[in-house]
N, C-alpha and C positions, 0 to 999 in steps of 0.2 A: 225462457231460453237464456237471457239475460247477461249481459257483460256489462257495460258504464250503466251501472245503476241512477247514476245522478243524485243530488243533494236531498231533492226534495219528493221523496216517496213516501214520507209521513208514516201514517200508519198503515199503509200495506203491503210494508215489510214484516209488523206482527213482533210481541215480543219471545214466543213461544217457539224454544229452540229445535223444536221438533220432535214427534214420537222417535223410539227405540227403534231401529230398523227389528231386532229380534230373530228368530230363528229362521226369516227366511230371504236375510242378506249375511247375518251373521255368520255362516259356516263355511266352510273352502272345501268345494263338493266336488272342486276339478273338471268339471265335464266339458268335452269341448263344443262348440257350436259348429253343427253340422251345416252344409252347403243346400242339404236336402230338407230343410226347414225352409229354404226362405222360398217367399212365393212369388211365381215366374210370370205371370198376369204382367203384361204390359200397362202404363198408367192411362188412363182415359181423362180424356178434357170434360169435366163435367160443367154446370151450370155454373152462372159467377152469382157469389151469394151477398146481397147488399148491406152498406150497412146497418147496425140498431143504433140505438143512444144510448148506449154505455149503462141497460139498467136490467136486471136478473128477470123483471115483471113481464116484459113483452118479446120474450124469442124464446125460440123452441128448444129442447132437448138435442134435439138432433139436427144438426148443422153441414153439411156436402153432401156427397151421395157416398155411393158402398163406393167405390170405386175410385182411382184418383183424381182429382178435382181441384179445377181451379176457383177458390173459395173466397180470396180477393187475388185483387190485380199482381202477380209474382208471387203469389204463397198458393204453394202446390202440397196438397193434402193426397195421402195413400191411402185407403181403410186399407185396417188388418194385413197389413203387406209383411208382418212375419206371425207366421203361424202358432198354433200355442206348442207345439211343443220349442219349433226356435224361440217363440219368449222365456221357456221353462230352460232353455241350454243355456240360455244369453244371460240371465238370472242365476246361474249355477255360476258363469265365469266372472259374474259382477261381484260373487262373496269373493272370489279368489283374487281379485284385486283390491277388493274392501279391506281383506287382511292385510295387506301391504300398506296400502293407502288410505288408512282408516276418512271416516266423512268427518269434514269440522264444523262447527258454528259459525259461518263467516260473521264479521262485524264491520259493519259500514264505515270511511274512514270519520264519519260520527263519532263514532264510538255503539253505536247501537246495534244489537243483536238480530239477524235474522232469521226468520221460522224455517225456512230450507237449509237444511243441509249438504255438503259439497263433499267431493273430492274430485278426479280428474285421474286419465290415463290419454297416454301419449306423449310426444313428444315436448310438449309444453300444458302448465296445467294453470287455469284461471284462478286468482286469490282475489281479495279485498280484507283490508286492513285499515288500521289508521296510518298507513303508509299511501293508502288510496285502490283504484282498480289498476289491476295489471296482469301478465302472465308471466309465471316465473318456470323456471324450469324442473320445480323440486317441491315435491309434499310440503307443508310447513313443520312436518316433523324433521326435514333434513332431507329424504331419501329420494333417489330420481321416479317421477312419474310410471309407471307399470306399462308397459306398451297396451297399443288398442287391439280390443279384442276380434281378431278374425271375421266375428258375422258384423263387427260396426264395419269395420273398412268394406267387407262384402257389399251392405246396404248402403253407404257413399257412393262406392265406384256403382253401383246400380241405377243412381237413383239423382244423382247433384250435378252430373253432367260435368265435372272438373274435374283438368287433367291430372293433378296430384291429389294423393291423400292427408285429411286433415291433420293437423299440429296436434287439436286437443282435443278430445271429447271429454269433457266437461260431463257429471254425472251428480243429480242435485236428487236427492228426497226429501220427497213432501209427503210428511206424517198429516195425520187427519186434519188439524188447525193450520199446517203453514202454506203459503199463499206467496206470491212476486208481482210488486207494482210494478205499472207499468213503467217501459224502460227502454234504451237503444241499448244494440249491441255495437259498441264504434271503438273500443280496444285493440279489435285486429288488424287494424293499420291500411288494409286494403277491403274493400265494400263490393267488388266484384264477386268475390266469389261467395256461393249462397253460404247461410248456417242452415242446418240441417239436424230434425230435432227425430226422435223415438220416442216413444210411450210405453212402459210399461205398469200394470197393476190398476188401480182403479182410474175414473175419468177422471182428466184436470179440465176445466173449463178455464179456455184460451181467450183472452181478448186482445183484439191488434186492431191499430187505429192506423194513423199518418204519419208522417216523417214529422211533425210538427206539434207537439202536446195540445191537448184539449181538443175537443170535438167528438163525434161517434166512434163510436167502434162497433168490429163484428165478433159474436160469439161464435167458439168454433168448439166443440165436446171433441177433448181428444183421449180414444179410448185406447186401452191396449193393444200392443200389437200396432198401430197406428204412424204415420209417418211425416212429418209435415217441412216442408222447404221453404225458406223466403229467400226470393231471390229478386233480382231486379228490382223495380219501384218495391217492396215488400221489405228488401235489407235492412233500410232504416227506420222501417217502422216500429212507432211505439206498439211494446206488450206487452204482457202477462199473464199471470195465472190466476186468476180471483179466486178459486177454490177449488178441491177436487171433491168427488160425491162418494163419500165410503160407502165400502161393502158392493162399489159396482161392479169391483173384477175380484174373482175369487183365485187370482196368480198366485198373491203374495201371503204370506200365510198374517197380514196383521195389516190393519187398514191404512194404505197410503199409497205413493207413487213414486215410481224413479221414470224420470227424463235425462234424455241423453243428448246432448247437445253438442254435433263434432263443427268445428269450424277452423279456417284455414287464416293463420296471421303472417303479415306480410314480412317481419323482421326477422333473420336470419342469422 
């Protein structure tokens, strides 16, 4: 989900600037995202799921239940809470902001290259440079952020319990190799209000620890269609994405992932 990356994420940031998104972010298909896509299932408290040791060997494939679930303490998971065809609408209006707001290579104020790639839509959009982490108002091609689309504001006001709508959704793919060390999100100025992530195209395999580096962490598979919040104790929790498992969702026509990360910054 990711915003203050911090200094020292070594290598799992990855030098590998990410596959082609390709012909199935590529094109501007215009379709809107219907209201009658998203699914009206109220979220259910499921089981609290503990944590592992931070190692691929000993946890399972499948992590909450179908349902919404509290997965660790403040991080509220949805399965499937937008249908395939709202992910196939939502996917049609992400090329049509893609063309505008083409994705960049972010580069750590390192200097170092990351394996996800970025863009943003709404009112402010996330960068990093060697200027540092920030939100700026504007593509780094120049041009203002594309507004958020329809079914994202839909799935906040649904789903994040906060009275306004998010600044930025943040919109990052992950080609087959790239991956996001673990990290806080603490750029937006205010930690009350949750971030609020979407899944689309194949699993990312999620890890999220403590508000304080090193220790366990829990895996959490988040698949397509999928919805996940941290809020509360959960906001400053370290995360990431160690990898995602190609060819598990057959969305995207070319093996990889877009996550959507809206979140609310306090500066105005």
């Amino acid at each position: 989900m990711g915003a203050n990356f911090g200094e020292d994420l070594g290598a799992d940031l990855g030098a590998d600037a990410g596959a082609d998104l390709g012909p199935d972010l590529g094109a501007d298909l215009g379709a809107e995202f219907g209201t009658e896509g998203v699914a009206r299932a109220s979220p259910v408290i499921g089981p609290v799921i503990g944590p592992e040791n931070g190692t691929d060997a000993d946890v399972g494939a499948d992590v909450g239940a179908d349902i919404g679930a509290v997965v660790v303490a403040g991080a509220h998971l949805w399965r499937g809470w937008l249908s395939r065809p709202a992910q196939l609408a939502l996917v049609a209006e992400l090329r049509a902001i893609l063309v505008q707001a083409p994705l960049v290579t972010p580069v750590t104020p390192r200097g170092r290259p990351m394996s996800v790639r970025m863009s943003a839509c709404g009112r402010l959009g996330w960068v990093t440079d060697r200027k540092g982490y920030r939100y700026e108002p504007r593509h780094p091609s120049g041009i203002a952020w594309p507004p958020l689309p329809a079914a994202v504001r839909q799935v906040w006001r649904s789903l994040s319990g906060w009275p306004t709508d998010p600044d930025c959704c943040l919109i990052n793919w992950y080609g087959a190799q790239a991956r996001m060390g673990l990290h806080q999100d603490r750029d937006e100025g205010d930690f009350s209000a949750p971030v609020l992530s979407i899944s689309l195209g194949d699993t990312g395999v999620f890890r999220i620890g403590r508000d304080t580096r090193g220790g366990p962490t829990t895996r959490i598979d988040l698949r397509s269609g999928d919805v996940l919040a941290l809020t509360g104790p959960s906001r400053l929790a370290y995360h990431g994405l160690a990898r995602i498992l190609p060819g598990s969702s057959d969305l995207l026509d070319a093996p990889g992932r877009i996550n959507l990360t809206c979140r609310v910054v306090a500066s105005r």
